[in-house]
C-alpha positions in Angstrom: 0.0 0.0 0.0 2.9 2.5 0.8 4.6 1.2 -2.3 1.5 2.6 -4.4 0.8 5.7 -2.5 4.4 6.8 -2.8 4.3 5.0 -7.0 1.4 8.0 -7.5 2.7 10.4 -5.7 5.9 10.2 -8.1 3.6 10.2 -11.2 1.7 13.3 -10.0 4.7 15.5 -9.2 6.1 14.3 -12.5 3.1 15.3 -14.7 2.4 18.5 -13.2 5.7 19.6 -14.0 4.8 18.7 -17.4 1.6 20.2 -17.5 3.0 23.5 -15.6 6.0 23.0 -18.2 3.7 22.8 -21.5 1.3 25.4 -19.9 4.7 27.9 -20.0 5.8 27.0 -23.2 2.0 27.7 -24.6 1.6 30.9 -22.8 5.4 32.0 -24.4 3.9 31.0 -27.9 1.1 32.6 -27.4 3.2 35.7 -26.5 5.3 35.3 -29.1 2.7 35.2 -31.4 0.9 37.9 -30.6 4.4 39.9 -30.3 4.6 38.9 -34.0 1.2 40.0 -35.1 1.9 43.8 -33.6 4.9 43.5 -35.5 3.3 42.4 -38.6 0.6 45.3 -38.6 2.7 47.8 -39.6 4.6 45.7 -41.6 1.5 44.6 -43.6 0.4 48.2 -44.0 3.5 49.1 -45.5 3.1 46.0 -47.9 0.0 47.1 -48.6 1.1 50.6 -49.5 3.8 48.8 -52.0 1.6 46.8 -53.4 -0.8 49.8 -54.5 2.4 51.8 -55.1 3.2 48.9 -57.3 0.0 48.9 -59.0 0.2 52.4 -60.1 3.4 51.6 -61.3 2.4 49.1 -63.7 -0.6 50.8 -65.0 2.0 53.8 -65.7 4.6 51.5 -66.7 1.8 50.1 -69.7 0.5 53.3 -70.8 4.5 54.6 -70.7 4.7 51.4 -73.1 2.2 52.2 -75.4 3.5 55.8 -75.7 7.4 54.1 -76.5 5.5 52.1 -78.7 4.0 55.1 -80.8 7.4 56.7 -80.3 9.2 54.2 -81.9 7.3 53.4 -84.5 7.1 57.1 -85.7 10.8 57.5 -85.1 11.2 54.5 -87.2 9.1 56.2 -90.2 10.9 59.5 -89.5 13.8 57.7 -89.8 12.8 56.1 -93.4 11.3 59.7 -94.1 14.6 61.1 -93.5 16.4 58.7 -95.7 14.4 58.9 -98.6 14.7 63.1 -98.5 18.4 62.5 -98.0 18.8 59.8 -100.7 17.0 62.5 -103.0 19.1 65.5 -101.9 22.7 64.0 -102.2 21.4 63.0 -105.6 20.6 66.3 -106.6 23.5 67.8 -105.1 25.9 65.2 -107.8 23.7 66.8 -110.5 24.0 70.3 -109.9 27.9 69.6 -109.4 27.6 67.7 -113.1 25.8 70.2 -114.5 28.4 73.5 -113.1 31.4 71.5 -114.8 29.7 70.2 -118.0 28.1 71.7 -121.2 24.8 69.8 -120.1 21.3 71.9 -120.5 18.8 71.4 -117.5 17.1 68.4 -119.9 20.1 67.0 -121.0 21.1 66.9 -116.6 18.0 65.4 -115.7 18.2 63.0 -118.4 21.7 62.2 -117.5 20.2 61.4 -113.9 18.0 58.7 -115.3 20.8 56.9 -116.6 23.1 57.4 -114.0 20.0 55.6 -111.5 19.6 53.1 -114.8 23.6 52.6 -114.2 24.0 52.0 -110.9 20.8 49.1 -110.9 23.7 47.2 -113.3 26.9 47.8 -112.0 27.5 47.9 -108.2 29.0 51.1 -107.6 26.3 54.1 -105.6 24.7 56.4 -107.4 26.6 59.4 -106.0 29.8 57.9 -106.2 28.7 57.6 -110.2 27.7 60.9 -110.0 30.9 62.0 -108.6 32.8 60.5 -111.4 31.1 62.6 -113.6 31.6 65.9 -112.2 35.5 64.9 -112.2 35.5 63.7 -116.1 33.9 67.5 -116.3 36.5 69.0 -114.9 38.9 67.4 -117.0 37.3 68.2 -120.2 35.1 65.2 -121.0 32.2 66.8 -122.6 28.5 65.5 -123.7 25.8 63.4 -122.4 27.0 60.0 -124.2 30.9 60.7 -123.7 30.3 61.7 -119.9 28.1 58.5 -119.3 30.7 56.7 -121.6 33.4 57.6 -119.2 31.2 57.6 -116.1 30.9 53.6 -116.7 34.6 53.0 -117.8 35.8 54.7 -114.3 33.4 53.1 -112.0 34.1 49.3 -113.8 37.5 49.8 -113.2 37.4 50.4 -109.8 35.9 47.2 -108.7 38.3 45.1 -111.7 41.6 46.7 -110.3 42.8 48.9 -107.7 42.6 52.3 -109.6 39.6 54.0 -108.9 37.4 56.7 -108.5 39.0 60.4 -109.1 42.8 58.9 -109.4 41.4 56.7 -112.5 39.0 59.2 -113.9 42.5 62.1 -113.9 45.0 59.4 -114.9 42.6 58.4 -118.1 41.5 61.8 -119.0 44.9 63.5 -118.6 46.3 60.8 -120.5 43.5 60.7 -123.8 44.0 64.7 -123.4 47.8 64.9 -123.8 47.9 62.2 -126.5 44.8 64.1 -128.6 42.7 60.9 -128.4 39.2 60.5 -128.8 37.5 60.6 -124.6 35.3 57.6 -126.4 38.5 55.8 -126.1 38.5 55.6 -122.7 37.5 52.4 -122.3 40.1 50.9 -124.7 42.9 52.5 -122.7 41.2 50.9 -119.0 40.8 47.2 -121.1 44.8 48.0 -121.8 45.7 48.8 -118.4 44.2 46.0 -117.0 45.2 43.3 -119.4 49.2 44.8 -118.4 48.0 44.8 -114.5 47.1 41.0 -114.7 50.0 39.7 -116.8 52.9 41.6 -115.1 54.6 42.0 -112.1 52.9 45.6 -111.1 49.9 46.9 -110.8 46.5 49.1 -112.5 47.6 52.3 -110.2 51.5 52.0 -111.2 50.6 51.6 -114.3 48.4 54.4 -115.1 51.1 56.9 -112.8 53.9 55.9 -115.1 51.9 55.6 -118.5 50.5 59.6 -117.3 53.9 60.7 -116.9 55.1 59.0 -120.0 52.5 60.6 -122.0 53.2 63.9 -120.7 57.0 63.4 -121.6 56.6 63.2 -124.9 53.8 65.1 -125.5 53.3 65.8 -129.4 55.9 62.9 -130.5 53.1 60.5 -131.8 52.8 58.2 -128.4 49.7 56.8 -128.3 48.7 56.1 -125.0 48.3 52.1 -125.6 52.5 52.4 -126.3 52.9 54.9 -123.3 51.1 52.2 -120.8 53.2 49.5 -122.4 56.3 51.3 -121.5 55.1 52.5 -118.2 54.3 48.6 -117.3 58.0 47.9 -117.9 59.3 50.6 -116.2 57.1 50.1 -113.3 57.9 46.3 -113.2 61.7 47.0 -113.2 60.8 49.2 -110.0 62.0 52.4 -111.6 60.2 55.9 -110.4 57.1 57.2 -112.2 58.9 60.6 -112.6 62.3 59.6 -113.0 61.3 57.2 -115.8 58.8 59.8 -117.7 61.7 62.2 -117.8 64.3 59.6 -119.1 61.6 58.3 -121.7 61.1 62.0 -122.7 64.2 63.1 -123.1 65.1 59.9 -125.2 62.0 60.9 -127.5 63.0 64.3 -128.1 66.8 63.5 -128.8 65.9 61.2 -131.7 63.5 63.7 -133.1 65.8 66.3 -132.8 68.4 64.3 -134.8 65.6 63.3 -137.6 64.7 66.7 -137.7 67.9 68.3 -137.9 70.1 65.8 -139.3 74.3 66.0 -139.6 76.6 64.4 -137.1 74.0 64.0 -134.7 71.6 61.5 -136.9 75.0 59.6 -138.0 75.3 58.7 -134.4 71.9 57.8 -133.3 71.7 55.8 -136.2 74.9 53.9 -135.3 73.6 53.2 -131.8 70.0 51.8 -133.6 72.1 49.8 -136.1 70.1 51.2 -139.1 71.3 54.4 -141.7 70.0 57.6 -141.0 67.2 57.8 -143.7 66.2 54.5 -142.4 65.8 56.0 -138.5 64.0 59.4 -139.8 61.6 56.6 -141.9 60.9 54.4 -139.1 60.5 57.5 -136.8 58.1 59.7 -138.9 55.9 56.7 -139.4 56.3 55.3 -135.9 58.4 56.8 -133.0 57.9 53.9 -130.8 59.1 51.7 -133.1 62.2 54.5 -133.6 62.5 54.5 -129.9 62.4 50.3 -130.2 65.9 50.5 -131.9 68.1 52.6 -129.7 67.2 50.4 -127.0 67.9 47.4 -128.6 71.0 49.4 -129.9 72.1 49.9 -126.3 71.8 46.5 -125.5 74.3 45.6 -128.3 76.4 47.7 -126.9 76.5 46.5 -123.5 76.5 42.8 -124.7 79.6 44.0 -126.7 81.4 45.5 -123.6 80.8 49.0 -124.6 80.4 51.7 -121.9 77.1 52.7 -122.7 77.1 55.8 -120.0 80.0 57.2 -122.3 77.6 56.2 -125.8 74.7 57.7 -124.3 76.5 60.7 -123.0 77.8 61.3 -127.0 74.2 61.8 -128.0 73.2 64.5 -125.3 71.9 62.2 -122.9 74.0 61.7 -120.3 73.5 62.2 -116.4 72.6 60.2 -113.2 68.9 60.0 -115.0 69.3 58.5 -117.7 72.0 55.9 -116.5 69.2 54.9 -114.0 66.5 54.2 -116.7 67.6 53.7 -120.3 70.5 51.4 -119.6 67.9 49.2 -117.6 65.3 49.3 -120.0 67.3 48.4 -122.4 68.8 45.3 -120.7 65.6 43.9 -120.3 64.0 44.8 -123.9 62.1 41.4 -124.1 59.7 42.7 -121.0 59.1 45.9 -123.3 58.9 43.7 -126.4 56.4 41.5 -124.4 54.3 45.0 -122.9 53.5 46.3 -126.1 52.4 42.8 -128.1 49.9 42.7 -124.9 48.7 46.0 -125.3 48.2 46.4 -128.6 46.5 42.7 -129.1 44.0 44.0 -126.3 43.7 47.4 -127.9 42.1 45.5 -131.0 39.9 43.4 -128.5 39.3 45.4 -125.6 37.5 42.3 -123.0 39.6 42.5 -120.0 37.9 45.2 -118.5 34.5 44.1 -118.9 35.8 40.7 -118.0 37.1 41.6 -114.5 34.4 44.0 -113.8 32.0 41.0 -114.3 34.0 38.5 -112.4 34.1 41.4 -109.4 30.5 41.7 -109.5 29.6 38.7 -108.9 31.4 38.6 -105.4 28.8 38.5 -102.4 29.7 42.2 -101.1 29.3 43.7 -104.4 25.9 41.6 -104.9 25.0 43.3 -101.7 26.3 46.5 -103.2 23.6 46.1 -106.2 20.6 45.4 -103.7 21.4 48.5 -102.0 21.7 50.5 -105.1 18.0 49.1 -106.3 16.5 49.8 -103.3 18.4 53.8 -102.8 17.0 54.1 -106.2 12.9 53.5 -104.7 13.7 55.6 -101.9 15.0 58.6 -103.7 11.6 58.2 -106.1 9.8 58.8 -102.8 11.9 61.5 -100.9 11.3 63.6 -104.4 7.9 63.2 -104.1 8.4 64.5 -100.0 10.7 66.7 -100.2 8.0 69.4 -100.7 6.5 68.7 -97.9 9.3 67.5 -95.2 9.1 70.6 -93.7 5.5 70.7 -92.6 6.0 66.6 -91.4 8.7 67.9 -89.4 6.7 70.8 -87.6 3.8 68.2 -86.8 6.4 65.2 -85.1 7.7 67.8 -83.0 4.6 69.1 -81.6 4.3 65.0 -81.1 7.7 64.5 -79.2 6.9 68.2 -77.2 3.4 68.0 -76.1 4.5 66.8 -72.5 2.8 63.9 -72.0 5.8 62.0 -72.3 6.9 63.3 -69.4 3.9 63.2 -67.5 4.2 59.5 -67.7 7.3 59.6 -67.2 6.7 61.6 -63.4 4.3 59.5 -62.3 6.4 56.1 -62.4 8.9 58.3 -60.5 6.3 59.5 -57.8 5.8 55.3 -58.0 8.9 54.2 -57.3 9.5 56.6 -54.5 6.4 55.9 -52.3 8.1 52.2 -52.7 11.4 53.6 -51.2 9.6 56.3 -48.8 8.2 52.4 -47.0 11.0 50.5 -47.3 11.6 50.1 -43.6 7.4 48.6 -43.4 8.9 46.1 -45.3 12.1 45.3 -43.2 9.9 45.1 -40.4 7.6 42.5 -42.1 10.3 40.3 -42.4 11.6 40.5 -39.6 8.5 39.8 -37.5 8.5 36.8 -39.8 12.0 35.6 -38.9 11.1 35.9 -35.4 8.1 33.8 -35.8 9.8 30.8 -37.4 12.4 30.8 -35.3 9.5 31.2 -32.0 8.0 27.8 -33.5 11.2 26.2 -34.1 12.4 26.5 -30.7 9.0 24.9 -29.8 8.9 22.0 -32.0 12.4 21.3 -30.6 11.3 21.0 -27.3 8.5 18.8 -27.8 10.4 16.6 -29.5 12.9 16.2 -26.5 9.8 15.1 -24.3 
């Protein structure tokens, strides 16, 4: 009986503890709890002021949209607008600079405008760089609708077949045909000649046509033509002598010989004895073809040198001695067979004239240049439809800037600010929310451990 009374006694102390224990822990829940409800009420009144804050910043944020949406849009046709009206305006500018350097009536200027927009649909070279071509062939003296196109489409061809182009081609040809008295329609027999040379010798279109100019200007009114200058100006510039060095040699060569044909006496006797021919035959071969003239003293000189002659001192006996000449005739001469081989290209593609047109085609077909040609048709649309705005840009213009400065714009623009700062203004609402909430999990997490140690 005392064994039971004390067995019950144990089990009563024992579970009032517990019960006294689990009523403690319940009343510090409930305390905790209700600590982190007053915490949460402000907490969830600044959540709900974010969340309406938020609210009016998305409905500003979507109508802000829609206006960025117009915005762009009618920047994206102001920009095409603006194109088009450029497009046209560069266009017109290259006529009017045509037309101030040519003999070209106002028809005859708009006329050449069709076919310069017909032109650059074929070939791909722009429009204003075409036109630019032609104000430059102006300059230089090129003259009438047909010539001027003529030359327009020889100039732009070679720059994309070789690496003369633009104003350096279009001087170099028309200085040359000019000096030489040729025909300007000849222009595009003198390009097929330069690039036939370019592609089969050791130097290239630009050397070329810089030593073929100064050769022709050397001997100027001695009967070069300029397919025989461009042959001689392809050796010399494959034997790496100077453009003006080697014109002035050249020249002064020229216009010893015609002196000596001209004039006759001791000084024929011994130009003829250098060419290896009598001196009626040299004034012969020189009236009817000075190249060919100019052909046998070299090959003379290189006698000479093979036969251990000083050609300085042989040269010098003729007027043409110096540092100059030694640096050019002696060497052309030693390598006659590259002049020989020059002029049998040039003049075989001076009777056929297809290696510019060739090239030009093969260029063309790259993928940049077929780009080029795309771009070129579709300029061409847009300048059809900045001529029909141009008359009235300036009213469009007036009306999309009352558009961009009405203000609204930036009304929207304030209220998303005014949005995001009522957000920052109850930033510390929201620190508080989450902390009440930290304290919470961490309230029950204390108490689940507990239990569980029961």
């Amino acid at each position: 009986m005392a064994t039971k009374t004390l067995f019950i006694d144990l089990r009563t102390r024992g579970g009032q503890r517990t019960r006294t224990e689990l009523v403690g822990l319940g009343q510090s829940g409930q305390r905790a709890l209700q600590r982190i409800a007053g915490a949460a009420q402000p907490a969830s009144a600044g959540l709900l002021a974010v969340s309406r804050a938020s609210t009016a910043a998305r409905s500003t944020m979507r109508s802000l949209a829609g206006q960025v949406g117009g915005l762009v849009a009618a920047y994206a046709g102001l920009s095409g607008l603006r194109r088009s009206v450029q497009l046209f305006a560069e266009f017109d500018e290259g006529l009017i600079a045509v037309a101030k350097t040519t003999d070209l009536s106002r028809d005859e200027v708009r006329e050449f405008g069709r076919s310069i927009t017909d032109l650059s649909k074929r070939i791909p070279v722009a429009a204003k760089e075409l036109l630019d071509i032609g104000a430059t062939a102006g300059q230089l003296g090129v003259s009438g609708s047909q010539d001027l196109l003529r030359f327009t489409d020889t100039v732009a061809k070679l720059g994309r077949a070789s690496n003369l182009a633009g104003e350096e081609a279009a001087t170099a040809l028309a200085r040359m045909l000019n000096v030489t008295g040729e025909n300007i329609g000849e222009v595009g027999r003198l390009a097929s000649v330069i690039v036939r040379l370019g592609n089969n010798m050791a130097v290239t279109e630009r050397e070329i046509a810089r030593m073929a100019t100064e050769v022709s200007l050397a001997t100027a009114n001695l009967r070069v033509g300029t397919t025989s200058a461009s042959a001689i100006g392809a050796a010399m510039a494959s034997l790496g002598i100077r453009a003006e060095l080697g014109g002035s040699a050249v020249g002064r060569a020229f216009r010893t010989i015609n002196s000596a044909v001209l004039s006759g006496g001791g000084q024929l006797e011994k130009l003829s004895r250098i060419a290896g021919v009598t001196g009626d035959e040299l004034v012969r071969v020189f009236r009817h073809d000075s190249v060919a003239a100019f052909n046998l003293f070299l090959q003379g000189l290189a006698r000479m040198r093979a036969q251990g002659a000083d050609v300085a001192m042989e040269l010098k006996a003729v007027g043409l001695g110096g540092e100059e000449i030694n640096k050019v005739l002696p060497v052309l001469a030693g390598r006659f067979n590259l002049l020989a081989e020059a002029q049998r290209m040039a003049a075989d593609e001076a009777r056929n004239t297809t290696a510019l047109n060739r090239e030009a085609e093969a260029a063309f077909r790259s993928f940049s240049n077929q780009m080029r040609l795309l771009q070129n048709n579709a300029e061409a649309a847009l300048r059809v439809l900045g001529a029909e705005l141009a008359p009235a840009i300036i009213e469009v213009k007036d009306r999309l800037v009352e558009l961009l400065a009405n203000g609204r714009i930036e009304q929207a623009a304030k209220t998303v600010g005014f949005a995001f700062q009522a957000l920052a203004g109850n930033i510390d609402l929201v620190v508080q929310a989450v902390a009440g909430l930290f304290i919470a999990l961490k309230v029950i997490g204390w108490g689940w451990f507990y239990l569980s140690t029961i």
